[in-house]
BAKOL-905961 format. One record per residue: residue in one letter; z, y, x of N, C-alpha, C, O in turn. Coordinates in pm, whole numbers, always signed. Example, Ala and Ser with C-alpha at 12.3 -4.5 7.8 and 13.67 -1.06 7.14 Angstrom:
# residues 2
[site 'A',[+780,-569,+1319],[+780,-450,+1230],[+780,-330,+1320],[+846,-332,+1424]]
[site 'S',[+708,-225,+1285],[+714,-106,+1367],[+787,+3,+1290],[+804,+114,+1341]]
***
This chain:
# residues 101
[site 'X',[-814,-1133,-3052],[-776,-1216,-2941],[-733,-1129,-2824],[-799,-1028,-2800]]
[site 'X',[-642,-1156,-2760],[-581,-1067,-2658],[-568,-1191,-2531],[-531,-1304,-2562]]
[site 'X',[-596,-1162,-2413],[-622,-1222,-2298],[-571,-1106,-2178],[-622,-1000,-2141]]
[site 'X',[-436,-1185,-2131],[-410,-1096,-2028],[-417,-1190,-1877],[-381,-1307,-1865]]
[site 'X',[-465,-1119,-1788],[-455,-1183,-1630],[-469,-1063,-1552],[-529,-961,-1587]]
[site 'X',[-395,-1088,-1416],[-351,-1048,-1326],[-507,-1020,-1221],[-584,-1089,-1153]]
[site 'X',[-495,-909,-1251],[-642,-838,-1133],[-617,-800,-1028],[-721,-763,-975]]
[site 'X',[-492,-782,-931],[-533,-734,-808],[-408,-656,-807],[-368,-596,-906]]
[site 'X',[-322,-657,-647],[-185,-643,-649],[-231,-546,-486],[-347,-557,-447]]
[site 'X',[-138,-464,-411],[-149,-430,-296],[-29,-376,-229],[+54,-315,-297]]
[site 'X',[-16,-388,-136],[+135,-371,-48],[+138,-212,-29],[+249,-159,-35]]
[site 'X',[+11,-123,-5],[+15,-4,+48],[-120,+57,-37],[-212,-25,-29]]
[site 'X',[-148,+143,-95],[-231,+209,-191],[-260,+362,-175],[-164,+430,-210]]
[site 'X',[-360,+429,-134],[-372,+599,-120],[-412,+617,-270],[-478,+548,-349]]
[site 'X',[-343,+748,-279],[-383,+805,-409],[-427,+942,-369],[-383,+1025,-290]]
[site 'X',[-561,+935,-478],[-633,+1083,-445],[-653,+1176,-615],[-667,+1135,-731]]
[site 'X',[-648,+1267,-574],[-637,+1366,-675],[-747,+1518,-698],[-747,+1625,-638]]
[site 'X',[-814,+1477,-785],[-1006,+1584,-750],[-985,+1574,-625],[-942,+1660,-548]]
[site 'X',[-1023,+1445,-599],[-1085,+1421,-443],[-1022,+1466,-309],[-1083,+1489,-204]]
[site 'X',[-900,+1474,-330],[-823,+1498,-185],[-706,+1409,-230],[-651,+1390,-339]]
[site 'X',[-684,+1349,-71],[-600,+1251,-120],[-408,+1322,-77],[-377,+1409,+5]]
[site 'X',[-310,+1233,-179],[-241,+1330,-213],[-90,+1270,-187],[+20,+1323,-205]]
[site 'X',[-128,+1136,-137],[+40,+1026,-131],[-23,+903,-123],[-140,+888,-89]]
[site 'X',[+60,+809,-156],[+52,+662,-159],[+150,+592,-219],[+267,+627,-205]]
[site 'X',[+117,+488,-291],[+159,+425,-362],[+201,+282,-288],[+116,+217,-227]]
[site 'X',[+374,+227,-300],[+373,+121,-209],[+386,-22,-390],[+432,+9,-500]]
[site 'X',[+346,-114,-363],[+388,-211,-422],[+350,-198,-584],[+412,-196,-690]]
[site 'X',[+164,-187,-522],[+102,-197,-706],[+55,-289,-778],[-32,-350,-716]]
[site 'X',[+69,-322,-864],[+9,-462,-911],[-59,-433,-1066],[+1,-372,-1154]]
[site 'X',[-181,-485,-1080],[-264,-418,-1171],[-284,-532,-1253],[-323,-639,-1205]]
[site 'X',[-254,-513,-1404],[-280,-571,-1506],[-416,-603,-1599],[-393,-562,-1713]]
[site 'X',[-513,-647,-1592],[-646,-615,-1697],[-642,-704,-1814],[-651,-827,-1801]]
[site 'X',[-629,-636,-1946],[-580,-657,-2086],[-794,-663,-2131],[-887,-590,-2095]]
[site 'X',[-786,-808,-2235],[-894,-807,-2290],[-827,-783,-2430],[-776,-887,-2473]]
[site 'X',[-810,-643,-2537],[-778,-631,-2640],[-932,-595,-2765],[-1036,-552,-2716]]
[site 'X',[-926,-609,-2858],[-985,-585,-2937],[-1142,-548,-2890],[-1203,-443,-2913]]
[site 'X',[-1185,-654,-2826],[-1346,-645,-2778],[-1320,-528,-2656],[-1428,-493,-2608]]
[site 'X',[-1259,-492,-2624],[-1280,-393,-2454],[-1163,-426,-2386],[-1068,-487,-2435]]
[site 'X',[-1176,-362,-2208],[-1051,-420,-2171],[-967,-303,-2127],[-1036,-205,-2098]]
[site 'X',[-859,-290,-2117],[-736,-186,-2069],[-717,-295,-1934],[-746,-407,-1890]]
[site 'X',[-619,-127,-1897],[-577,-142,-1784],[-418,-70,-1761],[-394,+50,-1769]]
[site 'X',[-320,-177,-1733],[-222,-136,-1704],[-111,-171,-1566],[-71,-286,-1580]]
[site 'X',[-73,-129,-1484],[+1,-172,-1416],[+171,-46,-1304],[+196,+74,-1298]]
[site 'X',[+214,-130,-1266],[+314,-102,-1161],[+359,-33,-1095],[+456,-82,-1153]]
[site 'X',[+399,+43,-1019],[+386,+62,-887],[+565,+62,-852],[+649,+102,-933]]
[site 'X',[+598,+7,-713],[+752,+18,-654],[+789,+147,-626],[+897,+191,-663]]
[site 'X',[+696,+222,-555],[+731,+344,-479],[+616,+439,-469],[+511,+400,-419]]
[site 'X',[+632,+616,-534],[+532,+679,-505],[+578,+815,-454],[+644,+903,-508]]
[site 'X',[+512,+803,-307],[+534,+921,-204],[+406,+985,-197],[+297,+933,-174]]
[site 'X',[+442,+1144,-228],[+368,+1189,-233],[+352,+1323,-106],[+451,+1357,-40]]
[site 'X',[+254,+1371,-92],[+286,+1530,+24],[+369,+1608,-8],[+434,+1653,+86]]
[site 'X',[+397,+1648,-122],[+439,+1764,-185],[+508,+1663,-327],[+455,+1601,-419]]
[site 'X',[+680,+1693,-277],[+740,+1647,-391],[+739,+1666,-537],[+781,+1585,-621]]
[site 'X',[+667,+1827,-567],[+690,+1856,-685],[+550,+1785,-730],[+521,+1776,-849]]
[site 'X',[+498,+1755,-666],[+356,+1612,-750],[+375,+1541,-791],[+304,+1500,-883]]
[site 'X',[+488,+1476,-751],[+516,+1346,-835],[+586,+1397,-948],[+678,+1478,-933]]
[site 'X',[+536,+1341,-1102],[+601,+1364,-1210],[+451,+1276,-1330],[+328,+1276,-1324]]
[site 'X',[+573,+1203,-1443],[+496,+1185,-1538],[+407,+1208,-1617],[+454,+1249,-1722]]
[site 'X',[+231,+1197,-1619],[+162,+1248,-1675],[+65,+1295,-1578],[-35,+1351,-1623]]
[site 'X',[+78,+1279,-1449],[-49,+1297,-1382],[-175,+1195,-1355],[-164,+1073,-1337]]
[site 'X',[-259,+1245,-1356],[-432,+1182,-1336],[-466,+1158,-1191],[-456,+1243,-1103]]
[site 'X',[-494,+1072,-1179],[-497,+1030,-1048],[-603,+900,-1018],[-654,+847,-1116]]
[site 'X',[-627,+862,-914],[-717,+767,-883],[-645,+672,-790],[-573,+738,-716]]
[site 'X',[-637,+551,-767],[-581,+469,-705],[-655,+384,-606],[-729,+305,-665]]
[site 'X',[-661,+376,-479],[-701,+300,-381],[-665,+201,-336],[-563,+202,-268]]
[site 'X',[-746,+62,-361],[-682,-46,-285],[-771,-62,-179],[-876,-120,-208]]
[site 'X',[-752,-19,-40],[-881,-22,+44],[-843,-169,+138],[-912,-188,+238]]
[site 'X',[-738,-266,+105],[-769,-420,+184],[-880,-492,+58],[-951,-593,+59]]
[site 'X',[-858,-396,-34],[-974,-492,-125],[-1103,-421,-182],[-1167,-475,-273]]
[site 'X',[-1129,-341,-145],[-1239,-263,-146],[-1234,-237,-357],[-1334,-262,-425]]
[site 'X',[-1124,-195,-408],[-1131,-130,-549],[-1083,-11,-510],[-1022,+23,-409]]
[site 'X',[-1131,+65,-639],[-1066,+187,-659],[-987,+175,-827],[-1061,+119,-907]]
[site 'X',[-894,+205,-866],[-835,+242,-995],[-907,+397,-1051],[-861,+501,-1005]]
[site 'X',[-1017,+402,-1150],[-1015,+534,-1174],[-946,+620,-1303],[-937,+566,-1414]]
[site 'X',[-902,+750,-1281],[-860,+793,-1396],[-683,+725,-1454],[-624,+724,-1562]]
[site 'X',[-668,+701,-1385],[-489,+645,-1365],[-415,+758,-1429],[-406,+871,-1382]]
[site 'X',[-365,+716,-1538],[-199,+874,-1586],[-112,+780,-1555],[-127,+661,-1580]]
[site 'X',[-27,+823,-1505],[+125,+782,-1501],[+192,+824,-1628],[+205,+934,-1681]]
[site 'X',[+237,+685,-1665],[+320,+702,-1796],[+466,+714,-1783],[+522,+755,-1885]]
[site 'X',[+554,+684,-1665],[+651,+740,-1619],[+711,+739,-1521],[+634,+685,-1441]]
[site 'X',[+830,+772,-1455],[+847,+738,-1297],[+1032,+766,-1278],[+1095,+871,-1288]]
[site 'X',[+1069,+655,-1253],[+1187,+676,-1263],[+1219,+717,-1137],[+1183,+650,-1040]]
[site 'X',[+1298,+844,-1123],[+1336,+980,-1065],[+1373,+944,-878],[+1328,+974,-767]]
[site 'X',[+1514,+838,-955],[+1609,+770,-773],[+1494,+700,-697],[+1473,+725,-579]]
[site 'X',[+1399,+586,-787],[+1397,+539,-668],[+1228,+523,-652],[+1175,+437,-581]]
[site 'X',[+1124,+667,-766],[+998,+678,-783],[+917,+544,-799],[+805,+529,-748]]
[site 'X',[+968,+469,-857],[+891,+351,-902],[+874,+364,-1097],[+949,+399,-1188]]
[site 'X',[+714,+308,-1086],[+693,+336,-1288],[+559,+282,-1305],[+512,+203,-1223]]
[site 'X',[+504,+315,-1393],[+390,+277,-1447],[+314,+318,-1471],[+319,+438,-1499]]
[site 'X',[+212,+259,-1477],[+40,+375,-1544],[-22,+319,-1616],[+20,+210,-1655]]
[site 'X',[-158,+372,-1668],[-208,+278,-1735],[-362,+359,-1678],[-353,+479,-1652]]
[site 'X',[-526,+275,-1658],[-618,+325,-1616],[-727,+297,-1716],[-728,+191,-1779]]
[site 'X',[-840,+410,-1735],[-939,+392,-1753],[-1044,+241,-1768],[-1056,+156,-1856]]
[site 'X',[-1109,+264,-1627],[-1136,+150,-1578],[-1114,+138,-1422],[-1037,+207,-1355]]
[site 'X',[-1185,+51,-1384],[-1176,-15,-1211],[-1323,-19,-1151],[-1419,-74,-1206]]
[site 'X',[-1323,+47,-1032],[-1429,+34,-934],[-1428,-47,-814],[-1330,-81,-748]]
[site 'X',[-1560,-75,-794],[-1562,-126,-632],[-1662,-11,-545],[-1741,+79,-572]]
[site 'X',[-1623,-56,-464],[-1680,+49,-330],[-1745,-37,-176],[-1679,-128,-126]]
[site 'X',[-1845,-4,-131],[-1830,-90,-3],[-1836,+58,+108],[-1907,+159,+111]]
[site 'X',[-1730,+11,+185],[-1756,+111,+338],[-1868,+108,+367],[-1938,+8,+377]]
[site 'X',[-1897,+218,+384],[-1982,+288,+493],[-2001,+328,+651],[-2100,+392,+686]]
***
């Protein structure tokens, strides 16, 4: 049985990388897949600006912040990123919550 719904979308997103944060992600929208008794995670993103251009590229590990909704995305690879206009996809681990401090 496969069950897909829509978990959680955000206009503006920090991304951190071993714990320093490293760009932001505009326009993410996160997918949570119930496949074969566990769930995946796949989703979106429009635009990813990063500090240092040569960071952005397919295949990096990363963590994703939605801080209007208090999740974190952990363990995020980017599965690709198209070049002109840095918009692509990932797929994650799992998903955290966090409360401020």
């Amino acid at each position: 049985m496969i069950i897909m719904e829509k978990t959680c979308g955000s206009y503006k997103c920090d991304v951190m990388q071993e714990g320093k944060r490293i760009g932001r992600m505009d326009g993410v929208n996160l997918i949570q897949w119930f496949v074969k008794n566990r769930y995946r995670y796949t989703g979106t993103f429009s635009r990813f600006v990063t500090n240092d251009p040569n960071e952005s590229q397919s295949g990096m590990d990363i963590d994703i912040i939605f801080s209007n909704k208090r999740v974190i995305i952990k363990d995020a690879k980017i599965e690709w990123i198209k070049s002109q206009n840095q918009n692509g996809t990932f797929h994650a681990a799992r998903i955290e919550s966090y409360e401020v401090v």
